[in-house]
TORKOL-4160 file (C-alpha; in steps of 0.2 Angstrom, whole numbers, padded with zeros to 4 digits, m for minus):
356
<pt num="1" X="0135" Y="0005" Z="0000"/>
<pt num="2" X="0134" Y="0000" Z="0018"/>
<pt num="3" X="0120" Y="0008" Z="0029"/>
<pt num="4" X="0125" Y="0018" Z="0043"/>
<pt num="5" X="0109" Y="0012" Z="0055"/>
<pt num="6" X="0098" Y="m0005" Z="0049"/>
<pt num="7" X="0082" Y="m0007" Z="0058"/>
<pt num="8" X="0079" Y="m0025" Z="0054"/>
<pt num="9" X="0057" Y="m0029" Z="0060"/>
<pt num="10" X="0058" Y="m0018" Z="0076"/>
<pt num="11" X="0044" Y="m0021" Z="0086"/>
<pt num="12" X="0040" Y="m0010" Z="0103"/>
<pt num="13" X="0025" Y="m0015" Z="0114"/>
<pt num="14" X="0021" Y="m0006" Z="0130"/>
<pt num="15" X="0009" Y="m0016" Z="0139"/>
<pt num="16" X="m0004" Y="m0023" Z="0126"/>
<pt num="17" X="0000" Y="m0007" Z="0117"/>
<pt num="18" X="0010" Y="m0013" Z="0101"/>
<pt num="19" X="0018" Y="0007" Z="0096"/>
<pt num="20" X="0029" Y="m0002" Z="0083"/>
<pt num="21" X="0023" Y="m0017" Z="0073"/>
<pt num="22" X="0041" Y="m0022" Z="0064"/>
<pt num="23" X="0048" Y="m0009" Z="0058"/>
<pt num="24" X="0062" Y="m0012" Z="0043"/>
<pt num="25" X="0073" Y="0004" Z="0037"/>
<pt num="26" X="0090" Y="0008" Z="0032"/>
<pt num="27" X="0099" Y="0025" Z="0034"/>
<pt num="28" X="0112" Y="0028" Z="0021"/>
<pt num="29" X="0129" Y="0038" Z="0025"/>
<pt num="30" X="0126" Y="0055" Z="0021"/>
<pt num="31" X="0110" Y="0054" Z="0018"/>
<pt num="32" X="0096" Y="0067" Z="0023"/>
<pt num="33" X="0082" Y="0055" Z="0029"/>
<pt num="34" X="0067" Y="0061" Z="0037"/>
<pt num="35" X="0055" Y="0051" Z="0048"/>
<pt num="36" X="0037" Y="0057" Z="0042"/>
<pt num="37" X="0021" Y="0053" Z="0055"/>
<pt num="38" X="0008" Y="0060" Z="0061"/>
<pt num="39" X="0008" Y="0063" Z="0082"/>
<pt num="40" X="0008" Y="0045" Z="0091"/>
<pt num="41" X="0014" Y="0037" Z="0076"/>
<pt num="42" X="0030" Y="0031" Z="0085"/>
<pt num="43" X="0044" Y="0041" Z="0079"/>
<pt num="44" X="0051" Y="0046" Z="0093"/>
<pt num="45" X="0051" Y="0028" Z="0100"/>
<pt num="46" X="0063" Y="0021" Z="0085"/>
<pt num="47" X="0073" Y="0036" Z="0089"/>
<pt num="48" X="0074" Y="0031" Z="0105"/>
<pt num="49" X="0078" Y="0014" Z="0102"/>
<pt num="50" X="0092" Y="0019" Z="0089"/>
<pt num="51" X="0100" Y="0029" Z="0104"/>
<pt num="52" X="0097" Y="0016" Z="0116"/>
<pt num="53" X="0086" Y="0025" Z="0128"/>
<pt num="54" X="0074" Y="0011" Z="0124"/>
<pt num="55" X="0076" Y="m0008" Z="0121"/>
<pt num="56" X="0064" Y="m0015" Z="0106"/>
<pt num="57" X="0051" Y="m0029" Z="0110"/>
<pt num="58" X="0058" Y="m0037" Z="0096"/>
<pt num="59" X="0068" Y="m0036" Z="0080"/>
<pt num="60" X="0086" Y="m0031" Z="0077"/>
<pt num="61" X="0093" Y="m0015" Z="0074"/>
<pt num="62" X="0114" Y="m0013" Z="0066"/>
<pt num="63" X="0125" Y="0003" Z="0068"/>
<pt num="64" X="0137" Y="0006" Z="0059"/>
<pt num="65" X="0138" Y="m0013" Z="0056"/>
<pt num="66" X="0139" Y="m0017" Z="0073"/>
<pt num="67" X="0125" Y="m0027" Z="0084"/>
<pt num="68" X="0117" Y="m0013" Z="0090"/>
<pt num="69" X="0113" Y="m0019" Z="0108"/>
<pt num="70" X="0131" Y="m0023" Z="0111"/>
<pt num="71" X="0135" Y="m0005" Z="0111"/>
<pt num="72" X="0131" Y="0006" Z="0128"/>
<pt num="73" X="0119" Y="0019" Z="0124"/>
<pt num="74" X="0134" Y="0033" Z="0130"/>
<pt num="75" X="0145" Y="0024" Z="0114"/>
<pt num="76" X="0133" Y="0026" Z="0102"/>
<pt num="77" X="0141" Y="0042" Z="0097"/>
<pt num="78" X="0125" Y="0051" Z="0092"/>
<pt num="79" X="0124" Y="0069" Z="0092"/>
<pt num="80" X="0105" Y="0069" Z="0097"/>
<pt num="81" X="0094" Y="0089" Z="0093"/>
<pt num="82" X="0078" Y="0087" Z="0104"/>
<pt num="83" X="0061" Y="0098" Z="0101"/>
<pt num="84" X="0064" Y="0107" Z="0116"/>
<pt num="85" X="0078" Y="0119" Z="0117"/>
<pt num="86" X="0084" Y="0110" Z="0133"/>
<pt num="87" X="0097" Y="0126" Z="0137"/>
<pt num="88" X="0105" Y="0127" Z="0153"/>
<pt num="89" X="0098" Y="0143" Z="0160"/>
<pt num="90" X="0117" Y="0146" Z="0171"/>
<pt num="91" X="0129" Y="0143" Z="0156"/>
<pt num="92" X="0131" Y="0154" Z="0143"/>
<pt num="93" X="0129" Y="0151" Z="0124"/>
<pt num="94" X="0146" Y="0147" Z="0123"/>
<pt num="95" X="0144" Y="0134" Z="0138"/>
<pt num="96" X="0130" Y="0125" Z="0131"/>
<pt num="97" X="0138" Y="0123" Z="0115"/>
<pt num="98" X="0152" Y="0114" Z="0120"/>
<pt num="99" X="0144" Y="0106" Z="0134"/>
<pt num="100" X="0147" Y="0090" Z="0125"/>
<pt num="101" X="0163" Y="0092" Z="0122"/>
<pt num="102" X="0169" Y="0096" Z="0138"/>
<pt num="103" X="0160" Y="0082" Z="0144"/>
<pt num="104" X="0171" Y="0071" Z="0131"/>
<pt num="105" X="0185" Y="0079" Z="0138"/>
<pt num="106" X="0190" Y="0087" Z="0122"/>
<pt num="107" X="0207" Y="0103" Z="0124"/>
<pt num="108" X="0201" Y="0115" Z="0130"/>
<pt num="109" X="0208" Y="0126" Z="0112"/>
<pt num="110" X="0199" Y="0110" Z="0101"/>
<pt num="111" X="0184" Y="0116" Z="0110"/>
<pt num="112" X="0185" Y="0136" Z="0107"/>
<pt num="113" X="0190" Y="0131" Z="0087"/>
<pt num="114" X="0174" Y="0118" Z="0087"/>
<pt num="115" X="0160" Y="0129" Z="0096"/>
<pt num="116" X="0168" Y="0144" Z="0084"/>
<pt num="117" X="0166" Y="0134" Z="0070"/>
<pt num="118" X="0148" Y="0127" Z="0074"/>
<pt num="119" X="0142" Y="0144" Z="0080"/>
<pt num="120" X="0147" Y="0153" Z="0063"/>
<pt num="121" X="0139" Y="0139" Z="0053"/>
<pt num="122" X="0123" Y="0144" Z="0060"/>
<pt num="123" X="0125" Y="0162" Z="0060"/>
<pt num="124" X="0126" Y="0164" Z="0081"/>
<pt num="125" X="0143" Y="0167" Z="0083"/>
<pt num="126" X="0138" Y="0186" Z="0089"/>
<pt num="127" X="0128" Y="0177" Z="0104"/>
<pt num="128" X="0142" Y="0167" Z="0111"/>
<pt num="129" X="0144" Y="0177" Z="0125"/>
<pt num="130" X="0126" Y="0180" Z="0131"/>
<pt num="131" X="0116" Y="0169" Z="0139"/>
<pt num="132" X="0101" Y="0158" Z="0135"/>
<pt num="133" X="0087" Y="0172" Z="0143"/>
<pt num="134" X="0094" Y="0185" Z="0131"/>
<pt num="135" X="0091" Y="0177" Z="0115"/>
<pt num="136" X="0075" Y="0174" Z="0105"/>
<pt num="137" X="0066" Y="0159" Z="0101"/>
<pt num="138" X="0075" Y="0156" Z="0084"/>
<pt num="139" X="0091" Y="0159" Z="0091"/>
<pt num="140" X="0090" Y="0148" Z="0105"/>
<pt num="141" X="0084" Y="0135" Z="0093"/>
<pt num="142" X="0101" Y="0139" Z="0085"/>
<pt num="143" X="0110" Y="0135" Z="0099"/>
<pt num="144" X="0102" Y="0118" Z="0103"/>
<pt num="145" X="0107" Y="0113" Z="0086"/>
<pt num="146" X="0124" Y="0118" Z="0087"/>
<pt num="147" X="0125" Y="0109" Z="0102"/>
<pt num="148" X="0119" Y="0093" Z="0095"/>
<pt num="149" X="0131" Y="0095" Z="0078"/>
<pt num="150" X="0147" Y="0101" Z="0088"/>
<pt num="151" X="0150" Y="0082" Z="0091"/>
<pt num="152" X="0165" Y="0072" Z="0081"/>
<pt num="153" X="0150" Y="0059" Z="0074"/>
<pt num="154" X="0144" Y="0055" Z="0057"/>
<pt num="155" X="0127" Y="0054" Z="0063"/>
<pt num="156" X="0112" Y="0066" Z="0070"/>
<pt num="157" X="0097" Y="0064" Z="0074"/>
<pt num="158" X="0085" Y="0080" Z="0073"/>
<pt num="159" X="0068" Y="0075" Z="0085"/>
<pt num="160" X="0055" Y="0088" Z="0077"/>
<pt num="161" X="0067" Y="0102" Z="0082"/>
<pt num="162" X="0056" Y="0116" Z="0072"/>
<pt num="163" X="0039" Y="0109" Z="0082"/>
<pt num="164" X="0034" Y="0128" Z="0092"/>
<pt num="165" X="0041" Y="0141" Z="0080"/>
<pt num="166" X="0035" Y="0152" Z="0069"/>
<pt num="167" X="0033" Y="0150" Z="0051"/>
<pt num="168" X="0045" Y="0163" Z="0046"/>
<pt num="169" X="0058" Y="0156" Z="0059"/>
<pt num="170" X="0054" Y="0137" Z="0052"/>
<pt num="171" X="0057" Y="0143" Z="0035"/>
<pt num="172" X="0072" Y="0151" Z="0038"/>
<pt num="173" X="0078" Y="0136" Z="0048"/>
<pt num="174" X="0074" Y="0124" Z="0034"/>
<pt num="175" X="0086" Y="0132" Z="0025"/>
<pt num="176" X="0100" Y="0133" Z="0036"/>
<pt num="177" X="0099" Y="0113" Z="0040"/>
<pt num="178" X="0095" Y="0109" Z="0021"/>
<pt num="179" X="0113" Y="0121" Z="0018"/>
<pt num="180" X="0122" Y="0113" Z="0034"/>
<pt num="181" X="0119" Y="0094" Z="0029"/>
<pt num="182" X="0125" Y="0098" Z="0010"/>
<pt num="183" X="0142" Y="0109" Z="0014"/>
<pt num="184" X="0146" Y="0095" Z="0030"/>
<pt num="185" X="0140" Y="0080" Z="0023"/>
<pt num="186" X="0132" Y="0072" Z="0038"/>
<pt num="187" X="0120" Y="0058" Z="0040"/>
<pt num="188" X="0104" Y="0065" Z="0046"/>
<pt num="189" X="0089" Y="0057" Z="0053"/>
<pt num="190" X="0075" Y="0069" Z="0056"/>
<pt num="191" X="0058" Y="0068" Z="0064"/>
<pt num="192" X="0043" Y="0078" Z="0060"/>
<pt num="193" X="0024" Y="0079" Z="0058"/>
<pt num="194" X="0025" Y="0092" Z="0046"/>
<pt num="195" X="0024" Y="0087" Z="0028"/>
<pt num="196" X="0030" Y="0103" Z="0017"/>
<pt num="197" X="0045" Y="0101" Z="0030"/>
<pt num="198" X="0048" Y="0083" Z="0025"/>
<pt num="199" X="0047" Y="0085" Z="0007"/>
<pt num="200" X="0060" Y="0104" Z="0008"/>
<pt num="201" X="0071" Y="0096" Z="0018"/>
<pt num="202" X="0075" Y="0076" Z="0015"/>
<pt num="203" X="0084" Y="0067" Z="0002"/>
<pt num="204" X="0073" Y="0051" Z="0008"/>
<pt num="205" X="0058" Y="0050" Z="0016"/>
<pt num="206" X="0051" Y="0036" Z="0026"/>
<pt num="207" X="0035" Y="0038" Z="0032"/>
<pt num="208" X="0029" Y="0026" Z="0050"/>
<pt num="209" X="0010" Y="0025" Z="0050"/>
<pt num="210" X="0001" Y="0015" Z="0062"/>
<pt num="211" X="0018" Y="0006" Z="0067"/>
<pt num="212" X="0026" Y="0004" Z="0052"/>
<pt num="213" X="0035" Y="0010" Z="0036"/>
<pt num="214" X="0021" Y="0010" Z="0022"/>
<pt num="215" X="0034" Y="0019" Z="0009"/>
<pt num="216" X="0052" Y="0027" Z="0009"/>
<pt num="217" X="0061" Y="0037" Z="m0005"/>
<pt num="218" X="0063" Y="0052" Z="m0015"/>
<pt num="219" X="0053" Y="0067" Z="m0011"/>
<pt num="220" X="0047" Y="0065" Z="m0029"/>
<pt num="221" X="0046" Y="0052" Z="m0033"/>
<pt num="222" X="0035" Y="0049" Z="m0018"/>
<pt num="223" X="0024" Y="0064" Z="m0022"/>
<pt num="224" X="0020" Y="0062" Z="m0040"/>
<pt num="225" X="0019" Y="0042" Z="m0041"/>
<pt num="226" X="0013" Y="0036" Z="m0023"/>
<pt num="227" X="0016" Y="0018" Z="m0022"/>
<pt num="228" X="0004" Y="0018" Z="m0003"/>
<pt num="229" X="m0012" Y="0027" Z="m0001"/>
<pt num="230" X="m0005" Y="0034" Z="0016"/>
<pt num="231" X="0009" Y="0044" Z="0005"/>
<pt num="232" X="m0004" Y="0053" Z="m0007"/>
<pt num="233" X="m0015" Y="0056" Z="0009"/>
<pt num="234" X="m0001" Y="0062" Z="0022"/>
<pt num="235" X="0013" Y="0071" Z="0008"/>
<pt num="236" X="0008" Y="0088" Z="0001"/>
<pt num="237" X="m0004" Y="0103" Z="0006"/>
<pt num="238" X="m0019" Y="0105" Z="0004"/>
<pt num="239" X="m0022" Y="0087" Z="0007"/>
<pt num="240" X="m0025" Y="0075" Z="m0007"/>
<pt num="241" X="m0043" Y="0072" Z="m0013"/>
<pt num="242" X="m0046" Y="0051" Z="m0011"/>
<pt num="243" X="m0064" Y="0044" Z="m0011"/>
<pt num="244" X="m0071" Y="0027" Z="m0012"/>
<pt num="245" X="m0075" Y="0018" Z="m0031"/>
<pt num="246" X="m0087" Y="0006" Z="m0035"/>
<pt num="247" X="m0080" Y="m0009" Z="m0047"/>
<pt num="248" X="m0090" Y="m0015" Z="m0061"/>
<pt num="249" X="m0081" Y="m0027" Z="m0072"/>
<pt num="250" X="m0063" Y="m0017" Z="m0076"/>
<pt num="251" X="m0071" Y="0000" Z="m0073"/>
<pt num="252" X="m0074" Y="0013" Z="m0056"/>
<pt num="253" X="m0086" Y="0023" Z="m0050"/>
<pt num="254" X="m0084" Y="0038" Z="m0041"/>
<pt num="255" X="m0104" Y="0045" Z="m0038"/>
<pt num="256" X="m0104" Y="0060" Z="m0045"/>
<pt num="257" X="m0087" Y="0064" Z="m0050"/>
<pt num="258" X="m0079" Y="0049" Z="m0061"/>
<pt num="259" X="m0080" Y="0032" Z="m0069"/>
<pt num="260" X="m0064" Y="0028" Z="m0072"/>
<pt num="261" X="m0058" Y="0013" Z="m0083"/>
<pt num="262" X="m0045" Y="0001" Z="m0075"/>
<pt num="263" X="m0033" Y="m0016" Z="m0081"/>
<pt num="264" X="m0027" Y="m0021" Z="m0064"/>
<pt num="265" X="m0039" Y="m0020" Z="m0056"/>
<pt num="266" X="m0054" Y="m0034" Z="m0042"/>
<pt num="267" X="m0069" Y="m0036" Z="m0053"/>
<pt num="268" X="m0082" Y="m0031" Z="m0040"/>
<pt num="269" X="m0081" Y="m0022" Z="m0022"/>
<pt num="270" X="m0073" Y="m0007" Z="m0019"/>
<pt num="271" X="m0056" Y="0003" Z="m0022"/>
<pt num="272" X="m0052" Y="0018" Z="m0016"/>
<pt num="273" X="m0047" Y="0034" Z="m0030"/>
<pt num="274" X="m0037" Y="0048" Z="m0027"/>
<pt num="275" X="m0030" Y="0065" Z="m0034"/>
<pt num="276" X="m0021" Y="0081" Z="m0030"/>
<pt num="277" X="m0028" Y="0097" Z="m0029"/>
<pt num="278" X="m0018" Y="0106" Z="m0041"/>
<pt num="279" X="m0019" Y="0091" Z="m0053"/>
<pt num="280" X="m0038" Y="0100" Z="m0056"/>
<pt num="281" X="m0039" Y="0109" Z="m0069"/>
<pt num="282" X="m0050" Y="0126" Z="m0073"/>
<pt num="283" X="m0049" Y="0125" Z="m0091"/>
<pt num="284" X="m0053" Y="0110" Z="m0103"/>
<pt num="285" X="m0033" Y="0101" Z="m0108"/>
<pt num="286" X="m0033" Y="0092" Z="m0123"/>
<pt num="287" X="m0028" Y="0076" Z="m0114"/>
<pt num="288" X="m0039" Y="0064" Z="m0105"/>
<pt num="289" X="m0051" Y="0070" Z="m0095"/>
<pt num="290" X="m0068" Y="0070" Z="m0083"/>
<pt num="291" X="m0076" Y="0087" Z="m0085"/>
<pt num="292" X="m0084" Y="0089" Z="m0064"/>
<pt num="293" X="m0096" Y="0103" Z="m0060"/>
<pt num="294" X="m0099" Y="0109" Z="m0041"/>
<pt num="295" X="m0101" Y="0122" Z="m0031"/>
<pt num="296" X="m0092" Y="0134" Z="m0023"/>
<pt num="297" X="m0092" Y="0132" Z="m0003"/>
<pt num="298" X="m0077" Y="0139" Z="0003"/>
<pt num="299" X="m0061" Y="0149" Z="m0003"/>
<pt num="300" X="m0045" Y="0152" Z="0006"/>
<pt num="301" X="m0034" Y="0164" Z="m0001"/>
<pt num="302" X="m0016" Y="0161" Z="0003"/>
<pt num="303" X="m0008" Y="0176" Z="m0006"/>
<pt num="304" X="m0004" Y="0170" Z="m0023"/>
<pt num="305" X="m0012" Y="0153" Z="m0023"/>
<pt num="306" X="m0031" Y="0151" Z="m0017"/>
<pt num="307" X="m0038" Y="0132" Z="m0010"/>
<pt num="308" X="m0056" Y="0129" Z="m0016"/>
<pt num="309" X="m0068" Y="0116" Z="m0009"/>
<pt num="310" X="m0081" Y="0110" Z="m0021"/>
<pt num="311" X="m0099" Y="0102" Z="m0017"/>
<pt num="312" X="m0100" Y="0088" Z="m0029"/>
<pt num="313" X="m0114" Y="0076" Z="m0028"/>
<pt num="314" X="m0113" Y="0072" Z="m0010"/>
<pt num="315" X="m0093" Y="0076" Z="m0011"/>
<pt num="316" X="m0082" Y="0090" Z="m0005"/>
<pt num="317" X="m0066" Y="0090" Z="m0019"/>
<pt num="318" X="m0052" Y="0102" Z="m0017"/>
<pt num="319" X="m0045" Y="0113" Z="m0029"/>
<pt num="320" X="m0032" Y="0125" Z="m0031"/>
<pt num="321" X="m0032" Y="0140" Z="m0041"/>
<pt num="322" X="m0016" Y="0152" Z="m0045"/>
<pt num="323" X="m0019" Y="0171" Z="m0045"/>
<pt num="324" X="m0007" Y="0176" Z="m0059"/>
<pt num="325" X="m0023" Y="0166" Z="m0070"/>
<pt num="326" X="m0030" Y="0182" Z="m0065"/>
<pt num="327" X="m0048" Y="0171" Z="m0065"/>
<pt num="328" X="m0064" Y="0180" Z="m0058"/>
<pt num="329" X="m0069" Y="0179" Z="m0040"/>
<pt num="330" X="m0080" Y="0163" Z="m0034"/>
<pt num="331" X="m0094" Y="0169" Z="m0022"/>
<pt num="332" X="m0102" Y="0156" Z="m0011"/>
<pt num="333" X="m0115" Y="0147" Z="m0020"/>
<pt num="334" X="m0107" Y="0151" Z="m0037"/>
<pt num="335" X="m0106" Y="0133" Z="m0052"/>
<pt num="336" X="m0091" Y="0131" Z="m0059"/>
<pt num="337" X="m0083" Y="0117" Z="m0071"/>
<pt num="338" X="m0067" Y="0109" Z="m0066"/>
<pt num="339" X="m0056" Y="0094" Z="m0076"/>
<pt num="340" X="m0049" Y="0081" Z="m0071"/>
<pt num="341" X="m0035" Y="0072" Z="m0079"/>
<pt num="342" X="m0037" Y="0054" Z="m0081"/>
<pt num="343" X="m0019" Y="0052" Z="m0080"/>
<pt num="344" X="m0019" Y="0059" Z="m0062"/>
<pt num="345" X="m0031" Y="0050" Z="m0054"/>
<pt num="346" X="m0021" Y="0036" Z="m0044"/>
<pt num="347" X="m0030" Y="0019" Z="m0037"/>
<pt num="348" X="m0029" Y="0010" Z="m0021"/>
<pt num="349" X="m0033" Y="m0006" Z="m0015"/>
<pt num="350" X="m0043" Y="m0002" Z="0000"/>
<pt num="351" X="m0038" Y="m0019" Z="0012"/>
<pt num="352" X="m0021" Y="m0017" Z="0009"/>
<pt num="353" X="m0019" Y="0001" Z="0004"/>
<pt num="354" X="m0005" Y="m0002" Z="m0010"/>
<pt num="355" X="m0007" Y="0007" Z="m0027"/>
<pt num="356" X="m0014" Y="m0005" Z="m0043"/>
């Protein structure tokens, strides 16, 4: 299968500030790939590269096959969804919806059937004639979308278009782009800093850290067998618990917590060890496993799930604990056993960062 969009070691230096080091990615046709970073990472910069708003330092990028720098940034024939609404306050709903088709100079009846189309898709069809003051926050966020996806193209980009709302509204638009994406088959390349957005909504994931892509792929595979220590750190809340080990011979020492016993492994220096929180057990399995006692320092209760921090040694470890266990309340101060499942705990070399 031939990629829709090939970054090939893109590199973006503002004055001595290098935002992207060589980037290397591909976008498959139809696929749902999201761009996971934290703020400053650079996302929005290879976006902007890809719609030719920007011109790389270095590297090459190919759309749709093409040499990307020999097509004008107007011919890209990207349908681009921006984290501001961007709505013309004058025009109505209707009017900023098919804004960029009357600017292709589409029939005026093509552009009725398209904006009709778009707008019932995503449930606004009842807003059409309003304008952009008289609809919520979700709503307008509606609009911009269906702005952005009203275009003849096979490809959209979606620049952290949830960033601002509330959860219920994120939620609820997770679901509608995850719904649209399926029934229309488009490509999708989508930006966020949010996590639990990238694994609901991609079928790839990419994730840009400190200028380049330390690990792309499935959701799930991504979560449950990181190949990067960034990807165990960055995917997945609460946030994954990762300490530094001591190496003796073919074992590692976490103080307090663990010695864990490697084959592929440095003999002496350091590696760094990680786990997820709901990889903690409270009760003893019959597999594998390092029996860790701490003490209680903080719970937050999330409805049916609560997050607990442990003081271990000179560690804090996250836990998480499930209401329907129906366990007993942990007041502050209180010791408790946890376990560990050897077969959980994931290793890192600490120069390079890449899973042994």
């Amino acid at each position: 299968m031939n990629p829709i969009v090939q970054f090939r070691d893109i590199k973006k230096i503002y004055r001595k500030n290098e935002v992207l080091k060589g980037v290397s990615l591909d976008v498959q046709k139809g696929d749902f790939l999201v761009l996971f970073g934290l703020p400053g990472s650079g996302r929005s910069v290879l976006l902007r590269i890809l719609m030719g708003l920007e011109k790389p330092s270095g590297g090459s990028m190919l759309l749709r096959g093409r040499d990307a720098s020999e097509i004008e940034p107007g011919k890209r024939n990207i349908g681009y969804i921006p984290q501001s609404f961007a709505l013309f306050p004058h025009m109505t709903v209707f009017d900023n919806i098919a804004y960029p088709l009357k600017l292709a100079r589409v029939e005026k009846n093509k552009i009725k059937a398209e904006v009709d189309r778009v707008a019932e898709q995503l449930g606004i069809d009842s807003l059409l004639s309003r304008m952009p003051d008289q609809t919520s926050g979700g709503q307008k966020q509606r609009i911009a979308i269906a702005r952005g996806i009203v275009q003849d193209t096979d490809l959209f980009i979606f620049d952290d278009p949830l960033a601002g709302l509330d959860f219920k509204l994120r939620e609820q638009l997770v679901d509608d782009l995850k719904a649209l994406q399926e029934k229309m088959q488009i490509t999708i390349m989508y930006s966020t800093s949010d996590s639990l957005e990238a694994l609901s909504l991609a079928n790839t994931i990419a994730i840009l850290n400190n200028g380049v892509i330390t690990e792309s792929g499935t959701p799930e595979d991504m979560y449950l067998n990181p190949k990067h220590a960034d990807t165990l750190r960055l995917l997945g809340f609460p946030s994954a618990n990762i300490f530094e080990a001591d190496l003796d011979g073919s074992a590692a020492a976490v103080s307090g917590i663990f010695d864990l016993s490697l084959s592929a492994a440095p003999k002496s220096g350091k590696i760094l060890a990680g786990f997820r929180p709901e990889s903690v057990l409270w009760t003893r399995p019959e597999e594998s496993c390092f029996a860790v006692e701490g003490k209680v320092l903080l719970c937050e209760d999330l409805g049916g799930e609560e997050i607990v921090y442990l003081g271990v040694a000179d560690k804090i470890i996250t836990v998480m604990r499930f209401h329907y266990e129906e366990m007993a309340e942990l007041p502050y101060g209180t010791t408790v056993s946890v376990f560990i499942p050897e077969k959980d705990i994931v290793c890192f070399d600490t120069a390079t960062l890449n899973r042994l």
